[in-house]
C-alpha positions in Angstrom: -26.2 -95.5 -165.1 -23.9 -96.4 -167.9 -25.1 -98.1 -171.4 -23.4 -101.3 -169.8 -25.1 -101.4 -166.8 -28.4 -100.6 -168.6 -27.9 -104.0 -170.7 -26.5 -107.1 -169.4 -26.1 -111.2 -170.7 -26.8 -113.8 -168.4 -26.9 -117.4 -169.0 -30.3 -119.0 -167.9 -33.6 -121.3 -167.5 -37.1 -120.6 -168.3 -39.0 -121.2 -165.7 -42.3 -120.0 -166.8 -43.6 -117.5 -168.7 -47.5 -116.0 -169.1 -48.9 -113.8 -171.4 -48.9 -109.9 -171.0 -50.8 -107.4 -173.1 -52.0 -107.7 -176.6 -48.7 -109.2 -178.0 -46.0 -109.3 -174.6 -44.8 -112.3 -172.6 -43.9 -112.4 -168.7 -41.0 -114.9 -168.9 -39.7 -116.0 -165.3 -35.7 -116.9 -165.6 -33.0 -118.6 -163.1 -29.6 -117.1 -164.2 -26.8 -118.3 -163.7 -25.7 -114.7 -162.6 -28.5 -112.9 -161.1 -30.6 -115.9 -160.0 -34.1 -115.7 -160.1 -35.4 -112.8 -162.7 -38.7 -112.0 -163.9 -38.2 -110.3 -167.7 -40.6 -109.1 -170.3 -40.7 -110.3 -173.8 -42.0 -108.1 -176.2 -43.8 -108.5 -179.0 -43.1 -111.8 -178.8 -46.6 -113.1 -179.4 -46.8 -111.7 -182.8 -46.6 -114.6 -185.8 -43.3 -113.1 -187.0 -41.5 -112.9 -183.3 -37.8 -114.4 -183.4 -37.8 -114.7 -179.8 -40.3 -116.7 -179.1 -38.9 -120.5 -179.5 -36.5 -119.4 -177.1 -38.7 -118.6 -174.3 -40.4 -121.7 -173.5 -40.3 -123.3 -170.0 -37.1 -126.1 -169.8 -35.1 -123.9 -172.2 -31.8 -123.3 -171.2 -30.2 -120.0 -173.4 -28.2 -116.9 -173.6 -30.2 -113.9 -172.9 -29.4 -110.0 -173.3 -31.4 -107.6 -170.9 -31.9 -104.1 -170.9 -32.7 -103.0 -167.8 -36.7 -101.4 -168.0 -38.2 -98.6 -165.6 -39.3 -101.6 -163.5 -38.4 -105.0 -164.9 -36.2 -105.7 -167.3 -36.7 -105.9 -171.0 -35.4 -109.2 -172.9 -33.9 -107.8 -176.1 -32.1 -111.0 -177.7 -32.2 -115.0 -176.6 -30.0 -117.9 -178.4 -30.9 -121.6 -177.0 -28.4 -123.7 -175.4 -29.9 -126.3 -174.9 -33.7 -126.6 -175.9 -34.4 -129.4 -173.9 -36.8 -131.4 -177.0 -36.8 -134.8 -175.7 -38.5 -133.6 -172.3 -41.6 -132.0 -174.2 -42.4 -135.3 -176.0 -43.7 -137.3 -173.2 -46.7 -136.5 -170.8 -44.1 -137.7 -167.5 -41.1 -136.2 -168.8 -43.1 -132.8 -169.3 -44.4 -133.7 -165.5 -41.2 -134.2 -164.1 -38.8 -131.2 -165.5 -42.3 -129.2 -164.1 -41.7 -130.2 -161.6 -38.1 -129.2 -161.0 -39.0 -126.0 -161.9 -41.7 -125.3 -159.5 -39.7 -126.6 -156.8 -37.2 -123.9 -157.9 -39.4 -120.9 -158.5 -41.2 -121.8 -155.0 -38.1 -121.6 -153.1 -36.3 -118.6 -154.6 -36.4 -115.4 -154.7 -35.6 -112.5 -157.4 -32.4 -111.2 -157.5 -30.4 -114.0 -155.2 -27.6 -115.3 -157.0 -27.1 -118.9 -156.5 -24.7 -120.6 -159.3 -24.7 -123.7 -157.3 -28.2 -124.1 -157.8 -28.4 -123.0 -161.1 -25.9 -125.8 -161.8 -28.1 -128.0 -160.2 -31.4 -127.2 -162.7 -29.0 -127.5 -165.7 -27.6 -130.9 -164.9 -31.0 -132.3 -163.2 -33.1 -131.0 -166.7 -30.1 -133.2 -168.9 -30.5 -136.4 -166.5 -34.6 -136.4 -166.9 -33.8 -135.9 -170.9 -31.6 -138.9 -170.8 -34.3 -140.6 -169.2 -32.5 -142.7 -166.6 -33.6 -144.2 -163.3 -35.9 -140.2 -163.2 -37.1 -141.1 -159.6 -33.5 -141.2 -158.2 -33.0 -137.8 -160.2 -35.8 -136.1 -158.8 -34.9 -137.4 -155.0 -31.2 -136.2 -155.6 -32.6 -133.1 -156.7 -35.1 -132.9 -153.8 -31.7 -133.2 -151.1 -29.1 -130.8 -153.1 -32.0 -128.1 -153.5 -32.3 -128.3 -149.9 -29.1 -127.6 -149.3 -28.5 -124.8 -151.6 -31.3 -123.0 -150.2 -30.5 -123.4 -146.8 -32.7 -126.4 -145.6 -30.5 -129.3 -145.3 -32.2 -132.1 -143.1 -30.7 -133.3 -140.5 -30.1 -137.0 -141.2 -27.3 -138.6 -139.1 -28.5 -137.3 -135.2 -31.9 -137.4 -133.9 -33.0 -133.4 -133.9 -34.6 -134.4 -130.9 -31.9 -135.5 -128.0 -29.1 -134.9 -130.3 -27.8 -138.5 -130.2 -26.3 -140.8 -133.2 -29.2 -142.2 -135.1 -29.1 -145.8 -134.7 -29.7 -148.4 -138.2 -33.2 -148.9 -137.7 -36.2 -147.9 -138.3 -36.9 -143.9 -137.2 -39.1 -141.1 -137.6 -38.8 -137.7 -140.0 -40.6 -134.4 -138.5 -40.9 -132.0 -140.9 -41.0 -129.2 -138.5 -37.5 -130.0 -136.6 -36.1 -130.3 -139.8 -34.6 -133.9 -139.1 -34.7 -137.1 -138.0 -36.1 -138.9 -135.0 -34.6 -141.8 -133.1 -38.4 -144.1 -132.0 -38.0 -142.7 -128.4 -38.4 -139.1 -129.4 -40.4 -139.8 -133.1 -43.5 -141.0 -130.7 -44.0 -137.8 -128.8 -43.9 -135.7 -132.0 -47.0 -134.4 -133.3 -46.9 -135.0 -137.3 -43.7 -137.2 -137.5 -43.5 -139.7 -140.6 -42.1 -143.2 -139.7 -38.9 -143.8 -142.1 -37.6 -146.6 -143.1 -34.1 -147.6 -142.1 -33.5 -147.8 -145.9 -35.1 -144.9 -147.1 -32.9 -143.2 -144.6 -30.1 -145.0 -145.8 -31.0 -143.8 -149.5 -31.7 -139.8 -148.3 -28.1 -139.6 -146.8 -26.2 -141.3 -149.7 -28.0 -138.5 -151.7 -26.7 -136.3 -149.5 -23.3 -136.5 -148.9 -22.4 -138.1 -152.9 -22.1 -136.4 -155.9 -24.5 -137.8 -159.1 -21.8 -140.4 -159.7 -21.7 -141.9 -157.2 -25.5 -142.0 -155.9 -26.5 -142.9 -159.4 -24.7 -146.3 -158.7 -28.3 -146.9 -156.2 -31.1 -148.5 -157.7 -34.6 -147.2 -155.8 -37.3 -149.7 -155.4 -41.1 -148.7 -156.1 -41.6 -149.0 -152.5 -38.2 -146.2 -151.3 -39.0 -144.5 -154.3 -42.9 -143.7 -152.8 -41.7 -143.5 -149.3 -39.0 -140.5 -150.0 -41.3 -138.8 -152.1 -44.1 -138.6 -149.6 -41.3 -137.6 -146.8 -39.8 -135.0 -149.4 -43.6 -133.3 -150.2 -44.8 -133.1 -146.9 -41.5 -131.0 -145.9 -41.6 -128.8 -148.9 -45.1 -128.4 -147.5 -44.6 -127.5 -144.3 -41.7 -124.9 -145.4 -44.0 -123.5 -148.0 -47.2 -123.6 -146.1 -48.5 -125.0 -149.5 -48.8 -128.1 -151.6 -46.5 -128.5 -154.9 -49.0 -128.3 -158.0 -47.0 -130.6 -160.4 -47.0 -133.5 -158.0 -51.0 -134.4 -158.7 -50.4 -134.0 -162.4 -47.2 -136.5 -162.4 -49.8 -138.9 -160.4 -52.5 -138.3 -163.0 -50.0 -139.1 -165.7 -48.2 -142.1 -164.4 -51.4 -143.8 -162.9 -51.5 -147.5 -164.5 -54.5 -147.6 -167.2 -57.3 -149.9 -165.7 
């Protein structure tokens, strides 16, 4: 192995990071190039360590590698983008965490996926810029599913394959789609959905940020989508989210 494949630069987020030894750091990275890596961080514990500010979970940066026996070794980190404005707020911290467990859930090490990476990076500047952060999170919620290979079916019922109709239907997580009401009834776990939270889920789908930014969720979609959104990340998980109950605990109107 050549000195250039030994070392390598990627562009990249920090996921999450623990600690490792007396003085390391386990740092967990989506690249732009390499997708999902887990690195370790030397020293980087210790008082004097220049790496450290660069590590921390939301920060997107330029990283060197060399590649270790096992993992690879981070030898050198510059931040892009630091992300400060999503640190300074008990939801904002919620919310980018939970964009990144969504991601490190459904990933693996070593897949390259650019369009998702794109996907983090722009999702991570909309929460910063703080506006309309439900719609950004369900956008996220439908591209992520599609970049990972679990688009919903959402314009024919997965059930007798016919054109769903504007009304009222039913979602079943383990089809993978929707559910016109003659099939949604005979479906064991199938979440009623309304005709406009339907209506809301495939204008995520098929529009870029522009031009589903231009929606304006109500309290009422907003709740219904992210209860429809969990329960299939939960079924194709076979476990609950974590950062979910903390954005709850956060958000939950002082008595």
């Amino acid at each position: 192995m050549s000195k250039q494949e030994r070392s390598f630069r990627v562009e990249a987020v920090v996921l999450r990071h623990w600690d490792y030894g007396e003085t390391d750091r386990m740092v967990v990275l989506f690249t732009r190039e390499k997708g999902k890596l887990t690195a370790l961080a030397k020293g980087v514990r210790k008082p004097l360590s220049r790496k450290a500010g660069h590590l921390e979970p939301f920060t997107r940066l330029s990283v060197q590698l060399a590649q270790g026996s096992s993992i690879p070794i981070i030898t050198q980190a510059e931040t892009i983008d630091g992300h400060v404005s999503l640190r300074q707020e008990l939801t904002l911290i919620g919310q980018a965490a939970y964009v990144l467990e969504v991601v490190e859930r459904f990933t693996f090490e070593g897949e390259e996926n650019r369009s998702l990476y794109q996907l983090i990076v722009h999702t991570l500047q909309r929460l910063s810029a703080a506006v309309q952060p439900e719609l950004v999170l369900r956008y996220f919620d439908v591209h992520l599913l599609a970049a990972v290979g679990y688009q919903p079916q959402l314009f024919y019922c997965v059930g007798c394959k016919k054109e769903i109709m504007p009304q009222d239907q039913y979602f079943s997580s383990v089809l993978g789609g929707v559910l016109c009401p003659t099939c949604g009834k005979n479906v064991i776990g199938a979440h009623a959905i309304s005709m406009n939270g339907l209506k809301y889920l495939r204008h995520f789908q098929r529009s870029n940020f522009s031009e589903a930014s231009q929606a304006h969720l109500s309290q009422a979609i907003a709740f219904e989508l992210e209860n429809i959104i969990h329960a299939y990340y939960s079924y194709l998980l076979e476990q609950q989210l974590n950062s979910p109950a903390f954005l709850r605990r956060v958000t939950k109107p002082l008595p």
